[in-house]
KEPATOR-400484 format. One record per residue (C-alpha): x, y, z. Coordinates in steps of 0.001 Angstrom, whole numbers, padded with zeros to 6 digits, always signed. Layout:
% residues N
XYZ;...
//
This chain:
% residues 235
+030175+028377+098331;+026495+029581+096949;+027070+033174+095488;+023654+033353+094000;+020415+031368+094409;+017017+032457+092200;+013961+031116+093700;+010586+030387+091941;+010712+033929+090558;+007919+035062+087924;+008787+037980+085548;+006386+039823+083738;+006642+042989+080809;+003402+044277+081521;+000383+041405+081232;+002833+039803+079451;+004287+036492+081809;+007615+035580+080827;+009422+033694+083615;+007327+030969+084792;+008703+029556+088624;+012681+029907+087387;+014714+028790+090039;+018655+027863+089770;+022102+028174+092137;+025280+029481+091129;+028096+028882+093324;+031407+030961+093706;+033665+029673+090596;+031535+028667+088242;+030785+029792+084630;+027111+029360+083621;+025081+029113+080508;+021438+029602+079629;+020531+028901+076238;+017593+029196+074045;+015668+030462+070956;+014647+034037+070377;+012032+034348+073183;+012718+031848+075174;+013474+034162+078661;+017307+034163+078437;+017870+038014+078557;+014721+038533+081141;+016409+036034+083778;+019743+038115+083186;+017150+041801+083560;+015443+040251+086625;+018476+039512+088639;+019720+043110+087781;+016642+044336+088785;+015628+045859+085554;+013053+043872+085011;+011852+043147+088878;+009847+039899+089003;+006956+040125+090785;+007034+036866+092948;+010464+034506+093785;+013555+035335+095272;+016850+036187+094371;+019579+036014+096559;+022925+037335+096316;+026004+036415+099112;+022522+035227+100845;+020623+038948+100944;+017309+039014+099200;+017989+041994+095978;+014380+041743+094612;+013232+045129+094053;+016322+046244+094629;+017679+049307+091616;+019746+047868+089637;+022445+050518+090737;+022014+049070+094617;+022711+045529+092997;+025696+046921+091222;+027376+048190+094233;+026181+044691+096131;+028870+043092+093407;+027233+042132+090401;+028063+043552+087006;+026147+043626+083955;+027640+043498+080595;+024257+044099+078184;+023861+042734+074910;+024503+045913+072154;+027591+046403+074327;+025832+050236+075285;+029315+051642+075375;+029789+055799+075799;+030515+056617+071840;+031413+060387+072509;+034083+059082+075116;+037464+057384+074745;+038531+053931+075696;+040204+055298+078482;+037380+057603+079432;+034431+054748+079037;+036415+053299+082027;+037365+055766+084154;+033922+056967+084399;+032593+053961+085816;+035482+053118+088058;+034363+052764+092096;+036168+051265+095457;+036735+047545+095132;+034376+046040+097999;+034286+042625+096830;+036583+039826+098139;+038186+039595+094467;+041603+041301+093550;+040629+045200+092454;+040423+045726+088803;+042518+048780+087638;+042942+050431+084101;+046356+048484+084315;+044813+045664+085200;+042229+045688+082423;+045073+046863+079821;+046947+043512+080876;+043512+041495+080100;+042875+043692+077354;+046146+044579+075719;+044108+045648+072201;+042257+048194+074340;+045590+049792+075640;+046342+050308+071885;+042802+052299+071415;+043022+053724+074941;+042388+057466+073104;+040077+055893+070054;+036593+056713+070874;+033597+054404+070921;+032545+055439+067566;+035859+054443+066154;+035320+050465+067265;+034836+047165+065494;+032556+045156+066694;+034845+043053+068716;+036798+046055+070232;+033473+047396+071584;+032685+044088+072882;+036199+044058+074963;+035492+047544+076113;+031457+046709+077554;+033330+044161+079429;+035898+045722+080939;+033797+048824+081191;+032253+046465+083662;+034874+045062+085541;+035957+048843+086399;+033044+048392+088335;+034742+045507+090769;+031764+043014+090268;+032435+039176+092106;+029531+037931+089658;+029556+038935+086148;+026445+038761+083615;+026708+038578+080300;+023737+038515+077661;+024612+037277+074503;+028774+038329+074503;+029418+036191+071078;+026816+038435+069255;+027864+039400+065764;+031371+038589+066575;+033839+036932+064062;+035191+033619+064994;+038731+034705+065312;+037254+037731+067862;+035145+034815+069399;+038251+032638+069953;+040117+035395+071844;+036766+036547+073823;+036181+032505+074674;+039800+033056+076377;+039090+036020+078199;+036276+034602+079503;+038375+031754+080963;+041108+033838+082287;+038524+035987+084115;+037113+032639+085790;+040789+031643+087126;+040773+035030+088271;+038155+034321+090665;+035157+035541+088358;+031720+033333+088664;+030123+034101+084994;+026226+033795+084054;+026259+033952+080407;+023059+033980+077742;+023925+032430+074606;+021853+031631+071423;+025373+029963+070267;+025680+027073+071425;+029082+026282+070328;+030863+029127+072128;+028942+028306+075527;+029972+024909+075083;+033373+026139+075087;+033551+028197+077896;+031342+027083+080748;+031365+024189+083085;+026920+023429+083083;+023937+025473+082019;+020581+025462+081356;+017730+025421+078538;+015274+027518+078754;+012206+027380+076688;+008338+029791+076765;+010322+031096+080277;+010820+027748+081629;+014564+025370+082450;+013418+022520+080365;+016902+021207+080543;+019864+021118+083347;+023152+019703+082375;+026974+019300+082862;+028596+020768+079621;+029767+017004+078726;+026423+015837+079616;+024976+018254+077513;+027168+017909+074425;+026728+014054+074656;+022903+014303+074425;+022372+014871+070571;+018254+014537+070994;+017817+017780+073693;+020559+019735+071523;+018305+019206+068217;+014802+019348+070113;+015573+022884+072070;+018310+024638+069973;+018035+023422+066705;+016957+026256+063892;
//
């Protein structure tokens, strides 16, 4: 079943057009990729459907209700979650405060997440549970932005750029997480500028280049096809 479908939507900062006529489906399940250069529109599609960056013409459609110019705190509460690159995690506060304080009703038709819940996904953060955010690697923080947002019940989860500045052994263990939050029922729309780890983790995706999909594939499709890897993501 179709969770979310973008339509022909144009995004701009300012004069400045970004999204030319995007338009992709995401159904109930699935784990998603966009990848991309610096610049190429990954983190404005993730902004537009969270409505911080509104586009000004298209459609996006959530469960089938139209949340353009939505807030992004309406869209929250409609079921989507946002997990922003930087990770934007409460430094002042505890693990077990950065959660609590985010923490509403479930109202989705997933299981509802609980600090329990998230300790069993997240047994490291159960350990730091009275560490505050200053007192985080890199890959702690990264496990707390995400379950900070799944405190938030979300049946959609975005993601922009999870592997950043992560270590492979952290990326290993995140690339798992991911997974077991997709058996859980999660659908995932992930950004990625690392190929490798979306490769991993999702089941098709996109290219995006200058705000456009050049590119729609399966993940086997996509690893098989050495001449669209090397003309849109090679450095």
């Amino acid at each position: 079943m179709e969770i979310l479908e973008v339509n022909q939507i144009n995004t701009y900062y300012g004069l400045s057009h970004i999204l030319f006529d995007l338009s992709f489906k995401v159904d109930e399940g699935e784990i998603i990729f966009y990848l991309g250069r610096n610049g190429a529109g990954k983190t404005t599609t993730i902004r537009s459907i969270m409505g911080l960056t509104s586009p000004r013409k298209g459609s996006i459609k959530f469960r089938g209700m139209e949340i353009v110019r939505k807030a992004p705190f309406q869209i929250c509460r409609l079921g989507i979650g946002y997990v922003p690159t930087g990770r934007r995690i409460f430094s002042d506060l505890t693990v077990l405060q950065n959660l609590e304080v985010v923490q509403r009703p479930n109202r989705g038709q997933l299981e509802a997440w609980t600090v329990e819940r998230i300790f069993g996904l997240f047994p490291t953060l159960k350990d730091l549970a009275f560490h505050k955010g200053n007192q985080l690697s890199g890959g702690e923080l990264q496990m707390l932005a995400i379950a900070r947002t799944l405190m938030t019940n979300p049946d959609l989860l975005l993601m922009d750029e999870p592997s950043e500045g992560l270590s492979p052994l952290v990326l290993k263990a995140l690339n798992q997480q991911i997974m077991d939050l997709n058996h859980k029922g999660m659908t995932v729309i992930l950004t990625e500028q690392n190929a490798k780890f979306a490769l991993d983790v999702a089941n098709r995706g996109y290219i995006l280049e200058n705000g456009k999909i050049r590119y729609q594939a399966t993940v086997q499709e996509l690893k098989a096809n050495h001449e669209i890897m090397n003309r849109y993501l090679a450095l």
